[in-house]
N, C-alpha and C positions, 0 to 999 in steps of 0.2 A: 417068656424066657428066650423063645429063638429071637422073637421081636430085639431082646436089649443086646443078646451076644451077636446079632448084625449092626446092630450101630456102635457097639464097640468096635468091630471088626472095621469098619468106618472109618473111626477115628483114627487108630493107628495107622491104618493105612495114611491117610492125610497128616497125620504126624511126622512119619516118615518121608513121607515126601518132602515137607515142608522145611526139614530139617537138613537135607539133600541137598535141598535148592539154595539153602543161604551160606552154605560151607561154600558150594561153588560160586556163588555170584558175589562176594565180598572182594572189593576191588579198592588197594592202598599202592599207589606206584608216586614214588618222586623223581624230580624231573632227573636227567643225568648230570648235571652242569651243580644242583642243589645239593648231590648225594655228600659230596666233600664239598666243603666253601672255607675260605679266610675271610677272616674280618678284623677290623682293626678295635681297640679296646677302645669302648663306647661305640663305635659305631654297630649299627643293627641294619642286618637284612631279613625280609621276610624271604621262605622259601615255600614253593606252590605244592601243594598235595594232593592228587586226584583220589578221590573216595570213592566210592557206592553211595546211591544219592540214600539219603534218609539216613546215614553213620553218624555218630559224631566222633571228634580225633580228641587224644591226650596227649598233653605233649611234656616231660621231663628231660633234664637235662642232667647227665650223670656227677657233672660239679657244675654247681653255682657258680662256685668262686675264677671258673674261667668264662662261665660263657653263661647266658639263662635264658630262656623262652618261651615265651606267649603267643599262643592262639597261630601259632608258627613263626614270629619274628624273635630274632635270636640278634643278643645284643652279648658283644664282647666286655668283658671284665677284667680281665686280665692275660697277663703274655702265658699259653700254655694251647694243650691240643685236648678235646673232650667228644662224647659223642652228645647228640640229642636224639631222643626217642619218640616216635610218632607210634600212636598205638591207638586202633578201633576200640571206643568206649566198649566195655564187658561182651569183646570177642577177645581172643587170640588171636589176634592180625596186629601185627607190626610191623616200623623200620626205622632204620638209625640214619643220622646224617652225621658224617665225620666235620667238625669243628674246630678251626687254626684260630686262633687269636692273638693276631699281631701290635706290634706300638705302629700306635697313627703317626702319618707323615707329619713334617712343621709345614704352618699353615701361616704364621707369623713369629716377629721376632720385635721383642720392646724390651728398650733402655731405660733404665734410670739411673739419673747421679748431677751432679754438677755439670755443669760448659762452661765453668771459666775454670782455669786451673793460671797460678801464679809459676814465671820460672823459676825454675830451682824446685820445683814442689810438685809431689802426687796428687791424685783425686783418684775416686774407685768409682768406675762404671760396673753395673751391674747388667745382664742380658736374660729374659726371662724366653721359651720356647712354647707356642701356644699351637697347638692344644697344650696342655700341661701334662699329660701323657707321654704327650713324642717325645724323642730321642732330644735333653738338654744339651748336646757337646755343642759350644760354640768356639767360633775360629774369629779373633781379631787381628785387624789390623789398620792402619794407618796410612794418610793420603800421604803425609811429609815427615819425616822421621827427624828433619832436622829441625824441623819446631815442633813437635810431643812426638813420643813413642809410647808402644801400649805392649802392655805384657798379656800373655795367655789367661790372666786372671783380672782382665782390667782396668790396671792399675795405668793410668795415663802420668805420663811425665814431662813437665814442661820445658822445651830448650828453651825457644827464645820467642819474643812476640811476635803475633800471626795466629790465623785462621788452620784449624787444620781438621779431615773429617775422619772420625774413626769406625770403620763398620765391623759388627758384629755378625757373622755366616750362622748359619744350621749347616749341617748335614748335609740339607738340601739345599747345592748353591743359591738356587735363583729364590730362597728364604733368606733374608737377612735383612738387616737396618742399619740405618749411619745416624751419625748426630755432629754438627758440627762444633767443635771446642776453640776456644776463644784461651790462648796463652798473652798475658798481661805481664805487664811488668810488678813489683811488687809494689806497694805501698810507700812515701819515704817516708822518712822518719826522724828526720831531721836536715835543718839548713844552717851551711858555714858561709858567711860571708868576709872575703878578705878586701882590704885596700887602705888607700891614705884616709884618712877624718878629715884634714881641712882642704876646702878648693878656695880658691881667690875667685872673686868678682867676674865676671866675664870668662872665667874660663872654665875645665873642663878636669873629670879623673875619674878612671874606670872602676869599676867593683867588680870580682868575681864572685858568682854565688854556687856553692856544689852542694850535691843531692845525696844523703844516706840512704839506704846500700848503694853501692854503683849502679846497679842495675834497677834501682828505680828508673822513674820517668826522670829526666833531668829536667823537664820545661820550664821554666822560671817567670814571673810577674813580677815586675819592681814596681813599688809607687813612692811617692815623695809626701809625707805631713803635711808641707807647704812651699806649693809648686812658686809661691812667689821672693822666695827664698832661694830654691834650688827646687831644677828640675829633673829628672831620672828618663832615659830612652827605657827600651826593653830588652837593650845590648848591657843594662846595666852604667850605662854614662851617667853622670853625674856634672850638670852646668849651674855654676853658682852665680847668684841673680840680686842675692842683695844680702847686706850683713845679718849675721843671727845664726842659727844654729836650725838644724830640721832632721827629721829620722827617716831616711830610707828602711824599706819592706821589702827582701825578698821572699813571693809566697811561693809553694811549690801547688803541683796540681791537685793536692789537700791543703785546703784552705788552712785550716789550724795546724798547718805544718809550716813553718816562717822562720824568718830570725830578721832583726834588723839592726841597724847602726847609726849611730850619732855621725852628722855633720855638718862641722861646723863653716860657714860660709865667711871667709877674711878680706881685707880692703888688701890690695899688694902694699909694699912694703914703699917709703916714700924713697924719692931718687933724686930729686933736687926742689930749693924750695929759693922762691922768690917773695922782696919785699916791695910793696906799693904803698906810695903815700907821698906827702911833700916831703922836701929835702932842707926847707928853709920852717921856724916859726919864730915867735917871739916869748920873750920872757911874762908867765905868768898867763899865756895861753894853750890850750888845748887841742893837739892834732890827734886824727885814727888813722892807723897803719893796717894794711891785711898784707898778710901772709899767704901766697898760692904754692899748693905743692905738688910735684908732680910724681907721678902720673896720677889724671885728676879722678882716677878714682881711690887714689889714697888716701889715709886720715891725714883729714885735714887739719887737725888741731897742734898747734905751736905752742912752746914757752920763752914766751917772751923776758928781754932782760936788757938792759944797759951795762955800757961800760964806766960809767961817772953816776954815779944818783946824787952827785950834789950840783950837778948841772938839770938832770933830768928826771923823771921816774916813770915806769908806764906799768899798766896795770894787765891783765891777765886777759884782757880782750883788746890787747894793743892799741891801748889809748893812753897817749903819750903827753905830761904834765912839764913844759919848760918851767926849770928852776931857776936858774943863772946863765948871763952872756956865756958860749962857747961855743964849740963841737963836740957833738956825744955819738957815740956808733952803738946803733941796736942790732940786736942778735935776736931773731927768730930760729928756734931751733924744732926738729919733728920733735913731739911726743912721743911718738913709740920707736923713733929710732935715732935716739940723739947724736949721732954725727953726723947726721944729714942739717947743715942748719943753712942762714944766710949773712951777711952784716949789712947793715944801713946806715950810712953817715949824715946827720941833721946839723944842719947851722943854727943857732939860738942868738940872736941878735934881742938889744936890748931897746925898748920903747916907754921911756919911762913917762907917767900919769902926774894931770898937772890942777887937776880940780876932781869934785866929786859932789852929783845932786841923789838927793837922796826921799823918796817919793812916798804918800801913804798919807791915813791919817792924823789930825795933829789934835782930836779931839773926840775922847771914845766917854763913852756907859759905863762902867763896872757892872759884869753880872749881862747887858746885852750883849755882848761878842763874849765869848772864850779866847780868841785869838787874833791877831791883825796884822795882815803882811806886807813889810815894808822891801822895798826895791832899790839898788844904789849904781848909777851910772857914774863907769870912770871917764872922763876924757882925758886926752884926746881922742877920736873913733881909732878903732882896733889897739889901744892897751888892751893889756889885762883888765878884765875887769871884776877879778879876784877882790873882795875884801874883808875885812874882819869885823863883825859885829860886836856891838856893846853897847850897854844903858851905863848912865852915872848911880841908879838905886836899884838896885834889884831887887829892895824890899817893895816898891812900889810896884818894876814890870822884870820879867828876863826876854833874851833877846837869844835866838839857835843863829847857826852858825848860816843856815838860809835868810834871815830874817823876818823870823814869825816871830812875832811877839804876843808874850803871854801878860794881859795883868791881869796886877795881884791887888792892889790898894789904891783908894782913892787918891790924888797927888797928880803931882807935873815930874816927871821922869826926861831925862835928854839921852836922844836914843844916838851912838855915834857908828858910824861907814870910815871903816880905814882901810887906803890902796895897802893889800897884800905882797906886794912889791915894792913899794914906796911910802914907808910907815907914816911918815911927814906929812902926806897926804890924808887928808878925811875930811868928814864932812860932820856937823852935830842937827838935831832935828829935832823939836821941843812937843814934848806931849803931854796933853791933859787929860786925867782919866778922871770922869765924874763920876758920882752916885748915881746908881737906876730906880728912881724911885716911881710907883706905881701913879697914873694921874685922875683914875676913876675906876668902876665897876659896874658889870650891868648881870643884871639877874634872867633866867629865863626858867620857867615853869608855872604853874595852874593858879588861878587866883580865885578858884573854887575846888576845894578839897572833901571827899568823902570821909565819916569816921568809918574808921577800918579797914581805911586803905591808905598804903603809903605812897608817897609824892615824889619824884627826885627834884630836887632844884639845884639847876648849875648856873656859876659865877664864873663871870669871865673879865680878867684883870687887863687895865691896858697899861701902859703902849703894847703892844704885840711884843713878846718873847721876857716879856718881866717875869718873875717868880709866880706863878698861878695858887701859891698858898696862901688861902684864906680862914679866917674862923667865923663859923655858921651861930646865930643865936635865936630865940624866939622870945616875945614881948613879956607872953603869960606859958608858959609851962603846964598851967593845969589845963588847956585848952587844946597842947602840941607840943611835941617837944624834934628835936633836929640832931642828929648825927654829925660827926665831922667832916663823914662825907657828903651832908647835903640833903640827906633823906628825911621829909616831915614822914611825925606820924599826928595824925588825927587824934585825938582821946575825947572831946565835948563838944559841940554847938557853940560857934561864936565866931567872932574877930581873930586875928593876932597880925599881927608885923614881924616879918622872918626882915632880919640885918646879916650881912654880910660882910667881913672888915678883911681890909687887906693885911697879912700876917709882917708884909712889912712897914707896911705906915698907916696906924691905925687911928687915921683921922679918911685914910680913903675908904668911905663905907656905899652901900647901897641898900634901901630897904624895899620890901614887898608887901601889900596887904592882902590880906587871903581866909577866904569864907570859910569856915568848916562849916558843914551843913549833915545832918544822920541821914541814915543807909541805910536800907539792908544788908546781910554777910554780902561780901562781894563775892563775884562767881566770875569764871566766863559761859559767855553763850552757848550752851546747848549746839549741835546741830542738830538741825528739824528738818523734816522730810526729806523726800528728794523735790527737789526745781526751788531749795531757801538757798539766799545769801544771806551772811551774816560777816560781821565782820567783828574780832577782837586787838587788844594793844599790836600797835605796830601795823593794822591797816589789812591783814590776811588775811584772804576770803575762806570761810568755812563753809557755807553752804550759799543755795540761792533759790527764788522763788520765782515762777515765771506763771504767767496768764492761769490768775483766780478773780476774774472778772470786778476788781473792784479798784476805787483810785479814792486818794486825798483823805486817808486815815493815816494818823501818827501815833505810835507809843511811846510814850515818856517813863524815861526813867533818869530821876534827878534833872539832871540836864542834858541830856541825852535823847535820842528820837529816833524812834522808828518810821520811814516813811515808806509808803506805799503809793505807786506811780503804775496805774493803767496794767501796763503786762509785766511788769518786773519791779521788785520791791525789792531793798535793801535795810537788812539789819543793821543798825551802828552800835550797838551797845558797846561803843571804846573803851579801854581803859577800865575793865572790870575783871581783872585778874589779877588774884593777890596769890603770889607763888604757886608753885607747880601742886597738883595733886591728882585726884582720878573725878573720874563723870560721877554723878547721880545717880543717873539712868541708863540702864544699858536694853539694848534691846531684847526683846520674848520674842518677836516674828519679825526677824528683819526685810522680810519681804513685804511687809505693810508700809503705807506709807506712816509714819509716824517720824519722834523725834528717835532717832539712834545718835549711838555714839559717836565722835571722833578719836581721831587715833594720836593725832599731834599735842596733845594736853588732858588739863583735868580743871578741874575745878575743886574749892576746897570747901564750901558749904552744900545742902540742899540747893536745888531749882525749883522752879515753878511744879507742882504736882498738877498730871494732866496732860492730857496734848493741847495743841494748837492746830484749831483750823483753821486758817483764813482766806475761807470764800464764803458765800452766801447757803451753803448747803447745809452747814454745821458737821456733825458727826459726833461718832464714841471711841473711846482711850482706853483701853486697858494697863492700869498701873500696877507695879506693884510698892509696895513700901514695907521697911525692914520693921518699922517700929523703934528707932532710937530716937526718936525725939516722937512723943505722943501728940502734938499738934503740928496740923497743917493745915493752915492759910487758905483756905480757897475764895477769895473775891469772886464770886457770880455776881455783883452786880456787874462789877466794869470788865472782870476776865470775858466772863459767861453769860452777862445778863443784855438786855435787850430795852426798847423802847417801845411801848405800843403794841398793836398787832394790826398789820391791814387786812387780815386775811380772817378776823375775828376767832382767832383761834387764845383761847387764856393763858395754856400753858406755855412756859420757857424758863433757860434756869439751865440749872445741873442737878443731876442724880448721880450717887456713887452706890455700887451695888457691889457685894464682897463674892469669892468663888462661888458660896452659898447657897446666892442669888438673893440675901437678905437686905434690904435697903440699909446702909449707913446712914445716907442724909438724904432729904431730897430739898433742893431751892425751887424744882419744874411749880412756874405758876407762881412763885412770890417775889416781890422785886425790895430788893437786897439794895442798900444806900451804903453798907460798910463790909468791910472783910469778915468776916465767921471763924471762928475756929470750930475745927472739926477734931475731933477724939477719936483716931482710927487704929485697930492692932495691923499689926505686919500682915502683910497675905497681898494678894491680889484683887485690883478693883475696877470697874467699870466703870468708865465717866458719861454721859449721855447727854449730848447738848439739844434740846427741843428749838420746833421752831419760833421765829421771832418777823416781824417784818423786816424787808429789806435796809431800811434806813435803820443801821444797826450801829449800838457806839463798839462791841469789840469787832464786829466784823465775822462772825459768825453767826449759823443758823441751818435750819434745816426746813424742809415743805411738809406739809402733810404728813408729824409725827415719824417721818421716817427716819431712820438712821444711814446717811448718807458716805458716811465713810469710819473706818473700825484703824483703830492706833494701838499696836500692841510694843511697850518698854516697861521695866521692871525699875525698880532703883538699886543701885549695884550695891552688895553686902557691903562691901569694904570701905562705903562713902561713910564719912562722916557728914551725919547729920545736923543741920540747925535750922534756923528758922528760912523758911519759905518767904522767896519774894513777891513781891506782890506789885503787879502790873497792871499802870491805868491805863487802859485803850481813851481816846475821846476823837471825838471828827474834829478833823482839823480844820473845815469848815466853821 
């Protein structure tokens, strides 16, 4: 027991003590300069606080709403005075700092608003004070009052045009901004032009052009429509340059701000006029007068007139007609200003005519000329040589007042020249006008004809320019028959004799004898690959073939031939195109070599089913066919077929194989003496030429079973179908 009431005794003791020590040793002093402070709203000072080491400080501020602070930094809020409290965490040790919070100084100053302002008119500047805090009162004012002034709220006003700078102050002089304003003139808004509309030639007349409101810009642009008319300075002159009319532009410093005016450019007005020409002629001859009028850029144009028209007459381009011996006085007068004129006095002396030859000829065709012009010289040299035409029969010719003459009827007519001044005087001139009868006919066209195709034949009548109407006949009708215009047609196998008679004297005939010989449908040729010529009516190259290593093979067709030369082979199949229609065959892989289409024609039957190879290699075709006509033709002997073999191989021929891959036919391996029909449906088919030896009659083949080249065309839906031709290759050897 004593034991525990000495260590109590202990304790307290050391209790007390300990509680002694920290009342006296707690140390909160701030600095003197921090006890009171000002601060501007937002801005923050921290302020220093000495403690007793190991304390921690709280710190409150008796309003927010002026001033608040952290960990000792004290940031203003608003305009007003407050304290802040520093206080030893869970002791009784405090101390207050007295707190001022003022508006912050301006720090800057910015404008916004327009820089141009028009005269006569406001614009609002706006000044904003930055901080946005500090004290807003701004102070305006202006470099030049006499071009804008500014109100206390502003508002800028425009005197007159120029530069001028407006600064807006704080509070704080050396805070402020300027911005420089730009017074313009207004916009115009429209343009009057005054002045005269007509200038004369050579000279000159001013325009003036004014500017809506006054106090726009007045600057003006003139142009001229057409400077070679009249031209325009930029004073607004106007020089007129040549007759005609033209529209001056004056623009304003906005383009779509204009006005313009018509003017019109005049010749001056005429001032005296002279006449030029002989003073002497004779009766029944023809003089020209000009008129010059002055000044020479005046209208030149006069009306002419006499004073006797039974002496004289003159025409409207002062070409003056002596009538009778005398004096006549002509009058050239201006046109546009008839008092202005001239008078001219001509002497007319009389030379009277004492023969008359009369030229041409005395022995025409009827029906070769239409017309034939005769000629009549007066003598003596310089009479008149006026005179008056006339026939005794006008039923046979007439005669114009030039001396054309028209005949009309076969006859002898006397065609008469009488002096126009000296009736007494003429001449007569005897004409015979015969019949134009035709004096033979020559034929030109084929004297071997295809059935089913037609022939033109044309007749040509002589002498040159006779009547070219003839009537066409033929011998036998059932064989051909002939149009009026010329065109056989074919219908049988045989002879005939085409005549031809001339429509006016039907004793002048010509005949022709001419083969009909059978056909197949006529076609034109195909084009076949690329590097084929061929050639159809009229001689135009549709395709061509060049270097397939072979020479001295021909195809016949009728009379016709294909020949083939070393590097370059030419198709002739002429004259096998009967009216326009479409191809056969259009292409499936026009990138193969194969037969495709042309574009310049058609044809109006089938072609040959198959491609064409012609080199020593052979190859395969892919066809198609629509199925409208159920046979097609295919000759493998002579298309396809072959002679022999050197190379001891059996097979050769054609094979047609369907999408399927089912054989249709096969010839590979049998030698064919005639054409085959084959019975194939519509679809797509393979052609496959095997090999054959070199010495080949179509000229095709292939080595060693291979397939040397692939031909893909289709036959076009839209063809009409008929029968297949059928083509003999043979050495032409």
């Amino acid at each position: 027991m004593r034991r525990f009431l000495g260590l109590l005794f202990v304790l307290l003791i050391a209790f007390v003590f300990v509680g002694c020590t920290t009342k006296e040793q707690i140390k909160l002093e701030i600095k003197e300069e921090d006890k009171a402070i000002e601060i501007a709203v937002g801005e923050s000072k921290t302020v220093t606080v000495e403690v007793t080491e190991g304390y921690q400080l709280e710190w409150s501020s008796k309003s927010n709403d002026i001033a608040t602070v952290a960990n000792g930094t004290i940031t203003g809020v608003s305009e007003g005075t407050t304290e802040v409290v520093v206080k030893v965490k869970d002791k009784d040790v405090s101390a207050t700092i007295s707190v001022t919070v003022v508006k912050p100084n301006p720090t800057e100053v910015v404008i916004t608003g327009d820089t141009t302002v028009i005269v006569g008119s406001a614009i609002k500047l706006s000044a904003t004070v930055q901080p946005s805090a500090a004290d807003q009162t701004i102070t305006w004012e202006s470099s030049d009052e006499t071009i804008a002034t500014v109100d206390s709220q502003g508002n800028v006003t425009g005197l007159k045009p120029g530069q001028v700078t407006i600064t807006a102050k704080s509070v704080l002089e050396n805070v402020k901004k300027s911005v420089t304003i730009e017074v313009v003139r207004p916009q115009p808004t429209k343009v009057t032009i005054t002045g005269d509309t007509k200038v004369i030639i050579g000279s000159s007349i001013n325009l003036q052009a004014t500017v809506e409101p006054d106090i726009a810009e007045q600057t003006i642009t003139w142009e001229s429509s057409d400077p070679t008319i009249a031209s325009v300075n930029q004073e607004g002159k106007v020089t007129g340059l040549s007759v005609g009319k033209v529209t001056i532009t004056a623009k304003s410093v906005s383009e779509n701000v204009k006005a313009t005016i018509e003017i019109e450019v005049v010749l001056p007005d005429p001032t005296n006029v002279t006449i030029i020409g002989p003073n002497e002629t004779r009766v029944g001859e023809q003089i020209q007068l000009k008129a010059v009028i002055a000044p020479a850029l005046a209208n030149q144009q006069v009306i002419w007139s006499v004073d006797n028209e039974s002496l004289a007459t003159i025409d409207e381009n002062g070409k003056l007609t002596a009538l009778a011996k005398g004096q006549v006085k002509v009058i050239a007068r201006s046109k546009v200003k008839e008092e202005v004129f001239a008078e001219y006095t001509i002497t007319i002396i009389l030379v009277e005519p004492t023969s008359i030859t009369i030229s041409g000829s005395n022995e025409i065709y009827l029906g070769q000329v239409q017309t034939v012009q005769y000629t009549a010289t007066v003598l003596p040299a310089g009479v008149s040589q006026s005179v008056i035409w006339s026939v005794d029969n006008e039923s046979i010719a007439t005669i114009d007042e030039n001396g054309l003459l028209t005949p009309l009827a076969v006859g002898t007519v006397k065609i008469i020249a009488r002096s126009a001044v000296k009736e007494e005087v003429y001449a007569e001139y005897t004409l015979v006008i015969k019949e134009f009868l035709p004096t033979g006919i020559s034929i030109t066209g084929k004297s071997k004809v295809l059935i089913g195709l037609t022939e033109q034949y044309v007749a040509t009548v002589l002498p040159e320019g006779i009547s070219q109407n003839v009537i066409w006949s033929v011998d036998n009708e059932t064989l051909a028959t002939i149009n009026a215009n010329g065109v056989l047609t074919p219908l049988a196998e045989g002879t005939i004799v085409i005549t031809v008679t001339s429509a006016l004297l039907n004793t002048v005939q010509a005949t022709i004898e001419v083969q009909i010989v059978d056909s197949p449908e006529a076609v034109k040729l195909l084009e076949i690959a690329q590097g084929y010529t061929a050639y159809f009516p009229g001689g135009d190259v549709v395709a061509f073939i060049e270097n397939h290593g072979f020479s001295g093979y021909t195809l016949e067709f009728g009379d016709k031939q294909l020949l083939f030369y070393g590097e370059k082979a030419f198709i002739s199949l002429r004259a096998m195109q009967q009216g326009e229609g479409i191809l056969p065959w259009q292409a499936v892989q026009p990138h193969t070599e194969g037969p495709v289409p042309f574009s310049n024609g058609g044809v109006k039957k089938s072609g040959v089913v198959g491609p064409v190879s012609n080199d020593l290699n052979g190859g395969t075709g892919v066809i198609y066919y629509n199925g409208n006509d159920s046979k097609v033709i295919v000759d493998s002997k002579h298309l396809y077929g072959y002679q022999g073999n050197a190379w001891g191989h059996g097979s050769y021929g054609v094979i047609l194989v369907n999408n399927e891959g089912t054989i249709v036919t096969n010839f590979a391996g049998a030698t064919l003496e005639a054409g085959v029909e084959i019975e194939i449906p519509s679809g797509y088919y393979l052609i496959t030429m095997y090999q054959a030896e070199r010495q080949v009659l179509a000229g095709i083949g292939v080595t060693d079973n291979q397939v040397r080249r692939n031909y893909s065309f289709a036959l076009n839906p839209n063809f009409e179908v008929g029968k297949t031709i059928k083509i003999t290759y043979h050495n032409q050897e």
